[in-house]
C-alpha positions, -999 to +999 in steps of 0.1 A: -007+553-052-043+560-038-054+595-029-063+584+004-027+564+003-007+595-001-022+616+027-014+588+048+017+596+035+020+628+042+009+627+076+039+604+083+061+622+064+053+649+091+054+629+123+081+607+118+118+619+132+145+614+103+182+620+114+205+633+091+240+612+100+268+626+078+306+614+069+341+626+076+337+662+066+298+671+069+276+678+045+281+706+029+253+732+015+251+716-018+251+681-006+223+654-009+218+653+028+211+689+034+187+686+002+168+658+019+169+677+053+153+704+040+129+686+020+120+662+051+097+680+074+105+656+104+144+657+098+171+671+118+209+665+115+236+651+138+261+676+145+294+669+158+321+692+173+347+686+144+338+668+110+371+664+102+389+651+128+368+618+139+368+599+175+340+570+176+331+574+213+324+610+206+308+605+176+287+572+190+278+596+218+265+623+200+245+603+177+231+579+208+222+610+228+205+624+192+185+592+185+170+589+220+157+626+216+136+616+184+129+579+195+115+561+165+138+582+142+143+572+107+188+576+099+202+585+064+237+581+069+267+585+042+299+577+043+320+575+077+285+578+094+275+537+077+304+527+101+291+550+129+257+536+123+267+496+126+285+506+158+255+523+178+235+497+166+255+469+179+267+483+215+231+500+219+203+481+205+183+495+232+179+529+212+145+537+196+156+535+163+132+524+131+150+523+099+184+532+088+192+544+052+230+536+046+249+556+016+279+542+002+299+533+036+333+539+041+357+509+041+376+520+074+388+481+075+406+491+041+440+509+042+436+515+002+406+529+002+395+553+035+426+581+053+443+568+084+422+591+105+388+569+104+412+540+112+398+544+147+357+532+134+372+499+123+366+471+126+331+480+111+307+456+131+297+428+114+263+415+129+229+422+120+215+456+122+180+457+154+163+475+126+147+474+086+180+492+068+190+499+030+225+501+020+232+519-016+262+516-033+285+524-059+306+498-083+331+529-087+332+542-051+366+550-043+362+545-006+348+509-010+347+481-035+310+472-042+314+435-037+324+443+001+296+470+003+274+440-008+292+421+019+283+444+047+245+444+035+245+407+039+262+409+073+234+437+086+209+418+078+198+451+049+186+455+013+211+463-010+207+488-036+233+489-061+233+528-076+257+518-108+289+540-116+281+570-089+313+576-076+312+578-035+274+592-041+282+629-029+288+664-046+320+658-061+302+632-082+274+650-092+246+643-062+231+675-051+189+672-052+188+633-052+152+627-055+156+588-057+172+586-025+142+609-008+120+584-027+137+553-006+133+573+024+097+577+022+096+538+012+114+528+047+090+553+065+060+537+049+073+504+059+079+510+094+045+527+095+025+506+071+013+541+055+014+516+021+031+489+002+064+482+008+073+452-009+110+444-029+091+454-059+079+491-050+114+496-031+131+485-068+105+510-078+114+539-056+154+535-064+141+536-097+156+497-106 
């Protein structure tokens, strides 16, 4: 990168909105979201009433009502909040969003992989995404078989990063700090604001493929 290529990325990096979407749960203090929500100077988080006990509309409403605050937001979503992601997208394309960032997505379709309480997310939608968006995965994700997180990518319309034997990509499988998924975020913020070169070959390079 250029000098005068990273101060352009810095200046976006500091005007452009990134929402924080967690899964069933939250994300806790240690977890790779709050890492990357402190280290984002543009993001903020989604907050729900109660992580553990999820209900789409209220979920889909507090995340529509949060996106068209910071119109032109950038999401990171993980788990139960892929699902929640495909939903707002396909019953409000209206909303201002740029880019989504989707971390190994919950199978709510799958009886054998995700609780009976996210039962009410599924089906997960199944049409192409109004916006640029990365899924990352896991080929040992307990919540969802690679092949079908690969499936969903191809349905969205998104990239599809495939993170190797990570588990379901959160604390209990080692992601704290998780510098290569800051490093995709800044690649989808550079390519909805052409602050540099976001070709297949410097996104392989940000996930570090």
């Amino acid at each position: 990168m250029q000098p005068g290529e990273d101060r352009n990325l810095v200046r976006t990096m500091v005007t452009t909105p990134v929402l924080i979407v967690p899964g069933l749960g939250g994300s806790g203090p240690d977890h790779w979201q709050t890492h990357l929500e402190r280290a984002l100077p543009g993001a903020a988080r989604v907050e729900q009433d109660d992580w553990d006990s999820p209900d789409l509309q209220r979920w889909f409403d507090r995340l529509a009502a949060a996106i068209e605050l910071r119109p032109g937001t950038v999401l990171v979503a993980h788990s139960l909040g892929c699902p929640l992601v495909a939903h707002v997208a396909v019953r409000r394309p209206d909303l201002p969003v740029a880019a989504a960032l989707l971390v190994a997505p919950a199978d709510v379709d799958s009886g054998r992989h995700t609780p009976g309480h996210t039962r009410g997310f599924a089906p997960i939608p199944l049409r192409p995404l109004p916006f640029r968006s990365i899924v990352v995965a896991s080929t040992n994700d307990p919540f969802m078989e690679v092949d079908r997180a690969r499936e969903l990518a191809t349905a969205w319309g998104a990239e599809f990063i495939d993170a190797g034997a990570s588990g379901h990509i959160n604390v209990a499988s080692g992601f704290g700090p998780w510098r290569t998924g800051e490093r995709i975020v800044e690649w989808l913020i550079a390519s909805v604001t052409g602050s540099r070169s976001t070709t297949r070959t410097a996104l392989a390079a940000a996930a570090g493929a």
